[in-house]
Structure formats: structure tokens, C-alpha cells
DRENMIVEX-693850 format. One record per atom (N, C-alpha, C): atom name; x, y, z. Coordinates in steps of 0.05 Angstrom, whole numbers. Layout:
N
CA,X,Y,Z
...
***
This chain:
52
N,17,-24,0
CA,0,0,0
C,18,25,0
N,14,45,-19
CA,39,68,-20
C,16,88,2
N,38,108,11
CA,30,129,29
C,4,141,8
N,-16,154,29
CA,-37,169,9
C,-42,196,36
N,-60,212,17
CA,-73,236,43
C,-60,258,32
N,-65,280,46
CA,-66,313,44
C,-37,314,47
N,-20,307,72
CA,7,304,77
C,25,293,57
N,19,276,38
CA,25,262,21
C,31,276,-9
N,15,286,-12
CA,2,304,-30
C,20,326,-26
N,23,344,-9
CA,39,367,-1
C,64,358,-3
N,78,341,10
CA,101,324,0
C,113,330,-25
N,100,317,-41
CA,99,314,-74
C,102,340,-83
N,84,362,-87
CA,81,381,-90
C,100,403,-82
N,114,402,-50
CA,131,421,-47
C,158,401,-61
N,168,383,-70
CA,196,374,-77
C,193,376,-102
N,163,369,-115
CA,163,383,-149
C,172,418,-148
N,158,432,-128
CA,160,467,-128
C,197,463,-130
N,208,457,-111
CA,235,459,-101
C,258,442,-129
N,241,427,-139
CA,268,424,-157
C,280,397,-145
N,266,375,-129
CA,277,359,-111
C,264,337,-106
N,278,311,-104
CA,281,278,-122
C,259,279,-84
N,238,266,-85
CA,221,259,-55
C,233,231,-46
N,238,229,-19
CA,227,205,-13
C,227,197,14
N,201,185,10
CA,189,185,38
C,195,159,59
N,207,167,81
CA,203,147,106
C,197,148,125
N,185,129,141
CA,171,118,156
C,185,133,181
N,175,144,204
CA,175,158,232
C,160,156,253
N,170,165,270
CA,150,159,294
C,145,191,306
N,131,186,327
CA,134,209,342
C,147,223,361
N,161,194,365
CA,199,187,385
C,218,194,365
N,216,191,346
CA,249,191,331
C,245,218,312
N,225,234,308
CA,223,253,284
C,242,278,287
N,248,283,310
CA,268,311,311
C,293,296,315
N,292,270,332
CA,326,260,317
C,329,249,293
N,310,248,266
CA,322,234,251
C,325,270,240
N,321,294,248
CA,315,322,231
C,342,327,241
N,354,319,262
CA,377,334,278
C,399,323,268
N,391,295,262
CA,415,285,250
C,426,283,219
N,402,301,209
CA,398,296,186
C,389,267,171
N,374,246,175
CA,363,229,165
C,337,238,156
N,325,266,156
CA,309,269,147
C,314,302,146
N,303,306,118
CA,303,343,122
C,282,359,123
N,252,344,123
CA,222,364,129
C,206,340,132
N,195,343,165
CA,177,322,168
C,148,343,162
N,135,321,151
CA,109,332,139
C,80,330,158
N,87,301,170
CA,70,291,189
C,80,266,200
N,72,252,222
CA,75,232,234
C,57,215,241
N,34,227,230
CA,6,207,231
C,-10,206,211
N,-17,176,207
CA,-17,160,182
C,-48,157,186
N,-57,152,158
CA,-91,153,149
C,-100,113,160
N,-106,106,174
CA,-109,85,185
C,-132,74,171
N,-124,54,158
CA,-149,34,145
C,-174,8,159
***
């Protein structure tokens, strides 16, 4: 199942605006400012997922 939703969408849209290859991984709500601090990530968008 690929990521879907509003967050998803904005994603896409700001790395098309910016000129910049996306790609998305998986976070929590424990690890999202260390993976930003350490750079494993450079814009978290959200951390909560559309639950089926």
C-alpha cells in the first residue's frame, strides 16, 4: 500500500515546487526531531498516518 492523504500530497508538490528527487520514510513520534537533527530526514510533513 503506498502512502496516500493531504500530507502526502503536499510532500509531492513542495519537492516538485523545489526542484527535488522525494522520498518518503517511515517515523514515529519518538524519533522525528532525531532523525531532523541528524539529518536522516530534512522536512517532516507529518507523523500520523490515514489508518485503514
Amino acid at each position: 500500500m503506498q502512502p496516500q492523504g493531504y500530507d502526502i500530497d503536499m510532500a509531492h508538490y513542495l519537492a516538485d515546487e523545489m526542484g527535488v528527487e522525494l522520498e518518503l520514510i517511515a517515523v514515529t513520534s519518538a524519533n522525528r526531531i532525531p532523525y531532523l537533527q541528524t539529518g536522516q530526514a530534512d522536512l517532516v510533513i507529518s507523523s500520523l498516518g490515514k489508518k485503514s
